[in-house]
C-alpha positions in Angstrom: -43.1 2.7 -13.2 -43.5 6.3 -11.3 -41.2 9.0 -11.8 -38.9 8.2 -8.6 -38.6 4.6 -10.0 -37.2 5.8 -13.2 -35.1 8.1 -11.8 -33.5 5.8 -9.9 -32.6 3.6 -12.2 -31.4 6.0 -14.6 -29.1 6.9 -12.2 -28.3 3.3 -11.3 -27.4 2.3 -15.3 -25.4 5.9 -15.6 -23.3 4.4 -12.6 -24.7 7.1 -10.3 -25.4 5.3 -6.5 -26.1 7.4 -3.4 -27.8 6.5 -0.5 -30.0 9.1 0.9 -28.7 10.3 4.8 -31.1 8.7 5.9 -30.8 5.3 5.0 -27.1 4.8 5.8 -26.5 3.3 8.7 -25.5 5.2 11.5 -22.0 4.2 13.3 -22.4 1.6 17.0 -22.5 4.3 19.9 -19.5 2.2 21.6 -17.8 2.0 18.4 -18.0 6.0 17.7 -16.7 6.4 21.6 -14.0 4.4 21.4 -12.4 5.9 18.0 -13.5 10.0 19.5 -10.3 9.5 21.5 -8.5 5.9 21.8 -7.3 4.5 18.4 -4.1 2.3 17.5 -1.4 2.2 20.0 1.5 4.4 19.6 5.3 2.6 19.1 7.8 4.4 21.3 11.5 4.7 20.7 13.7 5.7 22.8 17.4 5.6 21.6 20.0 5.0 24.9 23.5 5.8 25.4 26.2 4.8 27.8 29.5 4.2 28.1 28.9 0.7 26.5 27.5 2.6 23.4 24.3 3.1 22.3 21.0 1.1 22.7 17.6 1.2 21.1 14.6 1.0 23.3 11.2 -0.1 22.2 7.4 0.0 23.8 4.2 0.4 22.8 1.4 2.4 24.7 -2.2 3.3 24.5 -3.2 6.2 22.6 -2.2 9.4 24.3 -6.1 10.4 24.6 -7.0 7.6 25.7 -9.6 8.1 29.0 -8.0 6.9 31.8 -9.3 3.0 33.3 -11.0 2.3 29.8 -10.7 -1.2 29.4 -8.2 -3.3 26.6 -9.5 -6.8 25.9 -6.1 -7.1 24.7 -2.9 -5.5 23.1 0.0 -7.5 21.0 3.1 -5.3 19.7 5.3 -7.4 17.5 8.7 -5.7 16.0 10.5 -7.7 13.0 14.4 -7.0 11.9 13.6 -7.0 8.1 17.3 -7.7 6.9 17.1 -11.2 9.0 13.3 -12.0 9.1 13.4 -12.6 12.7 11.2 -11.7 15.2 13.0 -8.9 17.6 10.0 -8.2 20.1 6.3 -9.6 20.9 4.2 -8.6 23.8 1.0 -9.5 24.2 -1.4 -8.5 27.3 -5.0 -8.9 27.9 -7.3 -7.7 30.4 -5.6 -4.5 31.3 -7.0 -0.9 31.9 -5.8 2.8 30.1 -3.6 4.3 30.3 -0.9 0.9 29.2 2.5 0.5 28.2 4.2 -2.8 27.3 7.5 -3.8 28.4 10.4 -1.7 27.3 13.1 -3.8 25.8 16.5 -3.3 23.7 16.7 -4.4 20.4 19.6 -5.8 18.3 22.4 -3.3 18.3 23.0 -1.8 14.8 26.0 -4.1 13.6 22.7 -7.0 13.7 19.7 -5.0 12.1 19.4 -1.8 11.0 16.1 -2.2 9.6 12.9 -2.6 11.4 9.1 -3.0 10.6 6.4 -3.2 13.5 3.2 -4.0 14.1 0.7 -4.1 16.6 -3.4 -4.3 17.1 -5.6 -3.4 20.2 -9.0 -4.4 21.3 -11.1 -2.5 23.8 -13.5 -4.0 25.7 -16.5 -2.4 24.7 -15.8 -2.6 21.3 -14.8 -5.9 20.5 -15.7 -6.0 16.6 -13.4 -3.3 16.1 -9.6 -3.9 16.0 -7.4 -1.1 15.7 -4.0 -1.8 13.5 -0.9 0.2 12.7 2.1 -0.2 11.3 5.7 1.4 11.2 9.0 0.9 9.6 12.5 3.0 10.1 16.3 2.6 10.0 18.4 2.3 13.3 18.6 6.0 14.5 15.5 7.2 13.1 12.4 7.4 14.5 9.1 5.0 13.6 7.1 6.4 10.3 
């Protein structure tokens, strides 16, 4: 065994593993391109009030650096009230272009959920291995965290 061989797996049975730079594999151009600027989608809230009382307004929207016309294979937003375990909100588009924004819609006033938990996913099109996910949760009156 030379000296490189045993070196290497002395540091393999001490627990020691590193690939050298140039072995590891180097990240999909389209990949790389899409994450440099576009990324999960952002979930808007906007909270409404009028002289029937106060409403809370939900959307969600491509990444705010998102390059304009990039193309989304698809996009699906889905908002949950967690004190009922019903499904609030769900939209789910395909084949549209940056920058996007779902439907805006009301969801149940506070005296029916005060508690929320979203989530949503988006595919682009030239990156259609990689999903981007997020998630949120928050109280009626506070914002998505």
């Amino acid at each position: 065994m030379g000296r490189a061989a045993a070196a290497a797996a002395c540091a393999m049975a001490m627990g020691v593993v590193a690939a050298p730079a140039a072995d590891a594999a180097p990240v999909a151009p389209a990949v790389a391109a899409v994450k440099a600027k576009c990324g999960a989608t952002d979930l808007k809230v906007w909270y409404d009030k009028d002289q029937d009382g106060t409403f809370l307004k939900v959307w969600f929207q491509t990444a705010k650096g998102c390059k304009k016309g990039r193309k989304i294979s698809s996009l699906v937003g889905e908002i949950y009230c967690v004190t009922t375990k019903k499904r609030v909100y769900r939209q789910n588009v395909a084949a549209k272009k940056a920058p996007y924004s779902t439907l805006i819609q009301a969801l149940p006033p506070k005296n029916k959920c005060k508690d929320f938990w979203a989530k949503s996913s988006i595919v682009y099109s030239n990156a259609k291995t990689v999903v981007f996910k997020d998630t949120w949760r928050w109280k009626w009156g506070d914002q998505p965290a």
